[in-house]
C-alpha positions, 0 to 999 in steps of 0.5 A: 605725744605717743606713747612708744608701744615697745616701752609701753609694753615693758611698762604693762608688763612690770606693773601687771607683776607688781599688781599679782604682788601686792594683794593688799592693794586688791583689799583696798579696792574692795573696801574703796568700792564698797564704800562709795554711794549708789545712785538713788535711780540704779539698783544694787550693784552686780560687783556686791552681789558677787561672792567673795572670790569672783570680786577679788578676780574682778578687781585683778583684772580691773587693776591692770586695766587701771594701771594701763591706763595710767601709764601715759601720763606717769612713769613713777607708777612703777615704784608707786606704793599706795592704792591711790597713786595707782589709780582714781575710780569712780563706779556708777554714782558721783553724776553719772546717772547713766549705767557704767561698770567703771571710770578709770583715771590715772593718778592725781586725775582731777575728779569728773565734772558734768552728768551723764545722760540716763541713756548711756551705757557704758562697760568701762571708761578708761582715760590717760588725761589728769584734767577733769572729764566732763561726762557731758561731752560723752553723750553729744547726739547720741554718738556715744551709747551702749560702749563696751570699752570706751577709751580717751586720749588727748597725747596717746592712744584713745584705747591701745591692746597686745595679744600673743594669740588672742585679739589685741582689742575686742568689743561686743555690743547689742545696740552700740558700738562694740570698740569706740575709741578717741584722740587727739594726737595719736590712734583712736583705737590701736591692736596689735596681735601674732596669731588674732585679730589686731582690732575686732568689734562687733555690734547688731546694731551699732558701729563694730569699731569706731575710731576717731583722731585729730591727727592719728589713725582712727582705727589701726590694727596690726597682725602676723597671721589674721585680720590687721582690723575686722568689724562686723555690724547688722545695720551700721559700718562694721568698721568706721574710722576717721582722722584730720591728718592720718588714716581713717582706717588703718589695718596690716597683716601679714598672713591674712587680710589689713581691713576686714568688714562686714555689714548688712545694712550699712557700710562694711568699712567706712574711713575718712581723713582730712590729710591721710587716707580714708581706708588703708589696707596692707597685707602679704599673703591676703586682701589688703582692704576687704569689705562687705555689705547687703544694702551700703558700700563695701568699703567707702573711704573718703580724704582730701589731699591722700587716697580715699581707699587703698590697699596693697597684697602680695598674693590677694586683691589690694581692694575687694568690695562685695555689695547686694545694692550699693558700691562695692568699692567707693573712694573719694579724694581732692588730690589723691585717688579716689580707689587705689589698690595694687597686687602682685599676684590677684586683683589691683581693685576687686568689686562686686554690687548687685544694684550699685557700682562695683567699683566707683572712685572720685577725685578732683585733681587725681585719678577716680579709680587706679589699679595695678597687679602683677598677673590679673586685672589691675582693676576688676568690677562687676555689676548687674544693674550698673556701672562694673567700674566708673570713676570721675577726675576733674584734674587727671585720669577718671580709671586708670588700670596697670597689669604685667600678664593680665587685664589693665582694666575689666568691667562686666555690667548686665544692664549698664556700662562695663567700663565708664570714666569721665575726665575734666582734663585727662583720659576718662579711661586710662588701661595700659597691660604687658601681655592682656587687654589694656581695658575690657569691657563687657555688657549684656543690653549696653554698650561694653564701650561709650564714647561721646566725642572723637576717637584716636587710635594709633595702633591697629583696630580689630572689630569682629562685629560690623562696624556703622558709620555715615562715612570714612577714609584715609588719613596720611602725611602728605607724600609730597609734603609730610611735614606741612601736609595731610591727605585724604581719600574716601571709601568706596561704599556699595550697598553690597558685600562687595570685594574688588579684584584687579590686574594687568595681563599680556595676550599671547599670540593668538590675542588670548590670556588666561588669569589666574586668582586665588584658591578661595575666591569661588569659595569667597564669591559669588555674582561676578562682574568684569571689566576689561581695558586695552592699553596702548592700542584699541582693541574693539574684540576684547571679551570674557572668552570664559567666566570664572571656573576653578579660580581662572577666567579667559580672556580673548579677542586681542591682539599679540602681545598687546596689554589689558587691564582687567577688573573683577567684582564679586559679593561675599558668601562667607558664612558670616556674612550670609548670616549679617547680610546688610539691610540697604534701607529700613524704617527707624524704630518708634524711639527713633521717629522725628529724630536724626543721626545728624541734625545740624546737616537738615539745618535743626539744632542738635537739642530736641533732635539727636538720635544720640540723646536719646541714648545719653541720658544716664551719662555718668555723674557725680551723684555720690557723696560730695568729696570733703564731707565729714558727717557720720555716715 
């Protein structure tokens, strides 16, 4: 069962009054510490070497950690009135051959079983459980090493803080983690502050923060006007949460951003639950999830049946993710989203990679990557030697992007695919805006578009660049038969530029007509061709008695009153297609030797002789980490 934190709080406030108190319980301590045996293998303790007055400041401070520790599973601490029923401490020593400041139990606790490994080091192990701890189950692969904090729960928080103005939690450490913390039934590891950071660890070479939890959060942080949870680390997650039935990470603010992280070498966050969602960021005026590393994923989270990533702002990016060779953004899920970010006002998801994806997501029976924002793009990646947004669905949409006034979905890629989803069984690319581009997509060697199969386009198709195709025409409801019935008719084709001109005239009564055609059609055409047709009688005289010359052409040798059907060609001399004129035949490139747009009509299997292969071999697969896996990253 959790702890309530409003009554908890109450709780550490009336006991920290009784610890400034009674200082002869501060007495007892020091007698008690004292007294208790070295380990043959350490050397003197620094708590004997202190002078007398820095040990009595030590112990005040290590009093109300110890009552705070005890709460969740005594309520009569309050009105406790010896040493012992406050607290059970055991210093370095009785099995524990690794180095550790303290162990801090709650009263009656049954005293630790098991031995500690001698390359354990911890500051202070604080844990709510009476049952005996074994040392042993601390040190599993070396998981555990080097914790400033370490904190343990079965029924409460593993390690729980408040601040007014400072951080709620803080860890530091070199080579370990600088916040760990574990549960069973509530959050690993919980900060809540007004004016700092709710939960923030840093660590050079280990985890920043690690939180694990059966069925809580692993990581939460909640905070009024900084970070709801930062963690910053060197070669591993800054933050990293996981969870079997709540968040992985959990982080809210509401003047600055939910998560925070930051790496150089591994993952800026990294979340992963079962049931809840791998990474979840909320705030009002910032980033809801923001992550960033030099060679891993900005922020990776993962979960089977809830979002993989998700974040939600106001003012900021739902999902911002920056990485110099790897994702910037990357979410997995069975049947949730795999990245789903929403904003009012900045971007639905942001990411950014140099060598990787920046925004990739993944989900078996939900959308890959969802987006939506107010007055930006509602999804937003860039990448300079891959995909700006991929996303894979087996069951719905592969990306999926909202926008009011902006860009439904906005990709840039140097060398790869601005915008790319794959679908087993709903759109690849889902884009819908009010007032932008429902999808962009924008590459410099690349296609900014791929699509390997039909198109349908039901509204109007602008292209400004040229458009190839080995054939095409018109498709309508039948006129006489709409409801049964399509029909279709086949473009003119010309190896010219050529526009086409036509209209039917009545000769005066001299057999003569002039016609008359639009202002531009000289500054439009050049090489004109005519045809001339007499309707209802013969009229072997009928000529061009003048070429066309300020926009008009004559004609003569009719008859009175008769009418005549006339037809005028002429070839583009714009200046776009002066500049674009079309090459009727030209050699195949040598890539494109022995190979055909469409083998099948030569009679030759598609296998070993498309063109189109030739440019299919990096078509977007599922290559990142398997959804469901729960291993340490």
């Amino acid at each position: 069962m959790t702890t309530n934190p409003s009554s908890l709080e109450a709780k550490v406030e009336k006991l920290l009054e009784l610890v400034q108190a009674q200082q002869s319980r501060i007495t007892e301590l020091e007698a008690r510490i004292a007294s208790l045996p070295v380990h043959p293998s350490s050397t003197q303790t620094r708590f004997q070497t202190l002078p007398h007055h820095g040990r009595r400041r030590f112990l005040k401070k290590m009093a109300g950690l110890v009552l705070v520790g005890g709460i969740s599973t005594s309520a009569a601490l309050a009105n406790a009135t010896s040493a012992e029923a406050k607290m059970t401490i055991h210093p370095t020593g009785n099995g524990m051959s690794g180095r550790v400041g303290a162990l801090l139990q709650p009263p009656g606790a049954v005293a630790p079983t098991g031995t500690l490994g001698y390359t354990n080091n911890f500051g202070l192990i604080v844990t709510s459980d009476s049952t005996a701890l074994d040392l042993s189950t601390l040190s599993y692969a070396g998981l555990v090493d080097n914790v400033g904090v370490y904190g343990i729960s079965n029924t409460g928080y593993g390690l729980y803080g408040i601040s007014t103005s400072n951080h709620g939690v803080y860890g530091t450490s070199n080579i370990g983690y600088g916040i760990y913390g574990t549960s069973t039934n509530s959050y690993g590891v919980y900060g809540t502050s007004t004016n700092s950071i709710g939960v923030y660890g840093i660590s050079t070479s280990g985890y920043g923060l690690y939180g694990i939890s059966t069925t809580g959060r692993g990581v939460s942080g909640i905070s009024t006007n900084n970070y709801g949870v930062s963690g910053t680390s060197t070669n591993n997650p800054g933050v990293y949460g996981t969870s079997t039935n709540s968040y992985g990470i959990h982080g809210e603010s509401t003047g600055s951003i939910g998560v925070y992280g930051i790496s150089t070498s591994g993952y800026g966050l990294y979340g992963i639950s079962t049931t809840g969602r791998g990474v979840s960021g909320i705030s009002t005026s910032n980033h809801g999830v923001s992550g960033t590393s030099s060679s891993g994923y900005g922020a990776y989270g993962q979960s089977s049946t809830n979002h993989g990533v998700y974040g939600t702002s106001n003012i900021g990016y739902g999902v911002y993710g920056t990485s110099t060779s790897s994702y910037g953004v990357y979410g997995s899920s069975t049947d949730s989203t795999g990245v789903y970010g929403i904003s009012n006002t900045g971007y639905g998801l942001y990411g950014i990679s140099t060598t990787g994806r920046g925004v990739s997501g993944i989900s078996t029976n939900n959308y890959g990557v969802s987006g939506t924002s107010t007055n930006n793009p509602g999804v937003y990646g860039t990448s300079t030697n891959s995909y700006g947004i991929h996303g894979d669905s087996t069951g719905s949409i592969g990306v999926y992007g909202i926008s009011t006034s902006g860009y439904g979905l906005y990709g840039i890629s140097t060398t790869g695919r601005g915008v790319s989803g794959i679908s087993t069984s709903n759109h690849g690319v889902s884009g819908s805006s009010s007032s932008g581009y429902g999808v962009y997509g924008q590459s410099s060697t690349n296609y900014a578009g791929y699509f390997q199969g039909d198109v349908n386009i039901t509204g109007t198709l602008a292209v400004t660049g040229l458009i190839t195709k080995p054939a095409g025409s018109f498709k309508i409801d039948h006129p006489l038969d709409p409801a049964h019935k399509y029909l279709s008719h086949s473009f003119v084709e010309s190896p010219d530029m050529l526009n086409i001109y036509n209209g039917n005239v009545l000769l005066d009564s001299n057999g003569e007509a002039v016609v008359n055609l639009p202002i531009w059609f000289e500054a439009l055409n050049r090489d004109f061709r005519y045809q001339l047709t007499s309707i209802g009688q013969a009229s072997p005289n009928l000529f061009i008695a003048a070429k066309i010359s300020d926009n008009c052409f004559k004609i003569a040798g009719g008859k009175a009153g008769q009418e005549v059907s006339w037809l005028v060609t002429g070839i583009r001399q714009d200046a776009w297609a002066n500049t674009n004129r079309i090459q009727v035949e030209e050699d195949k490139p040598e890539v494109e030797q022995g190979k055909y747009l469409h083998p099948e009509v030569f009679g030759l299997p598609r296998e070993g002789n498309s063109i189109a292969d030739l440019y299919n071999l990096d078509l977007p697969t599922s290559n990142c980490p398997p959804v469901g896996r729960s291993e340490k990253p």
